[in-house]
C-alpha positions as CSV (number, residue, x, y, z in Angstrom):
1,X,-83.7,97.6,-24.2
2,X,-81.5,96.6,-26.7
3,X,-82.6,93.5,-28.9
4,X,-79.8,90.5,-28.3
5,X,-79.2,90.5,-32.2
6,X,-78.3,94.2,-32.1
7,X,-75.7,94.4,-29.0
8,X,-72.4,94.5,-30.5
9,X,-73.9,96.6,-33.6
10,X,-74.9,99.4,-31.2
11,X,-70.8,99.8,-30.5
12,X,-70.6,100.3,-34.7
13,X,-69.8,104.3,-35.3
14,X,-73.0,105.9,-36.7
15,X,-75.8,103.4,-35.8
16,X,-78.9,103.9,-34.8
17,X,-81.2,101.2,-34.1
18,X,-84.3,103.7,-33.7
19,X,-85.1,104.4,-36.8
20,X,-87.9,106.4,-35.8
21,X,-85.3,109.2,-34.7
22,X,-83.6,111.5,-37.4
23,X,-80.3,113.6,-36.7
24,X,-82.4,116.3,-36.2
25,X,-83.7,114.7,-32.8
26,X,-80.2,114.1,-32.0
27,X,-77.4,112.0,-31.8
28,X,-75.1,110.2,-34.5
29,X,-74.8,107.5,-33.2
30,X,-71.0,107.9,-32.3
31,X,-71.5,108.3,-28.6
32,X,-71.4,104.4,-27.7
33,X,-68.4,103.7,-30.2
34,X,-66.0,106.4,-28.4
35,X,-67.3,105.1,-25.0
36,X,-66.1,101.6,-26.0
37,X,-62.8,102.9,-27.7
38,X,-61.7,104.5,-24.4
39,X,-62.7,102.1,-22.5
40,X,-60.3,99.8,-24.6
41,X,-57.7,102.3,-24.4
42,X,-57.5,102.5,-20.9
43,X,-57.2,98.1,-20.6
44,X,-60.9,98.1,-19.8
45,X,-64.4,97.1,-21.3
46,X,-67.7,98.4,-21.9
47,X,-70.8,95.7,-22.9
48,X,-74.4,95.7,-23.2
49,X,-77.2,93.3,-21.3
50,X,-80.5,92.7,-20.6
51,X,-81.2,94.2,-17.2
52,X,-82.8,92.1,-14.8
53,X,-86.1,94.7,-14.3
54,X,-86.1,95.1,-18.4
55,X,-84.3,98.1,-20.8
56,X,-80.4,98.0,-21.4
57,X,-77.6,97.5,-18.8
58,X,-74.9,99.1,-19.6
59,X,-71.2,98.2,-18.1
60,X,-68.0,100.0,-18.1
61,X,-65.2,98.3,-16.3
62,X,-62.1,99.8,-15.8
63,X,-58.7,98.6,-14.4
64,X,-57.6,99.9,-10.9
65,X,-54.4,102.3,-11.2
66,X,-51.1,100.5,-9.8
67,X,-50.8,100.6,-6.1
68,X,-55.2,100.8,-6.0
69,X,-55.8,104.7,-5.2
C-alpha cells in the first residue's frame, strides 16, 4: 500500500517511496506523474486509497465524450 502521509507525494515527478529499489531495478518514478497529468488534461482525475482487502487502489476517472459513445 501506499502510507496516507505519502499519497499525493507519489504523483511528485521522480519519487520513489521504496527506497530499497535503485534505477537499476527500474522505474523513475515518472510513471504516476504523467498518468495524473493526462488524466488532468483530458478533465479527469487520478487518486490513490487504501483498498478495502489492503495494498493501493488506484482510480482513474475520465469524463464521458459528448453525446456518451
Amino acid at each position: 500500500g501506499v502510507p496516507a502521509a505519502e499519497r499525493e507525494r507519489v504523483f511528485e515527478r521522480f519519487v520513489r517511496l521504496d527506497e530499497a529499489r535503485t534505477r537499476d531495478d527500474g522505474g523513475a518514478g515518472l510513471g504516476l506523474a504523467i498518468a495524473r497529468d493526462v488524466a488532468v488534461r483530458h478533465g479527469g482525475a487520478l487518486t490513490v486509497r487504501e483498498a478495502a482487502a489492503g495494498g493501493a487502489l488506484f482510480e482513474l476517472r475520465l469524463p464521458a465524450p459528448p453525446g456518451g459513445g
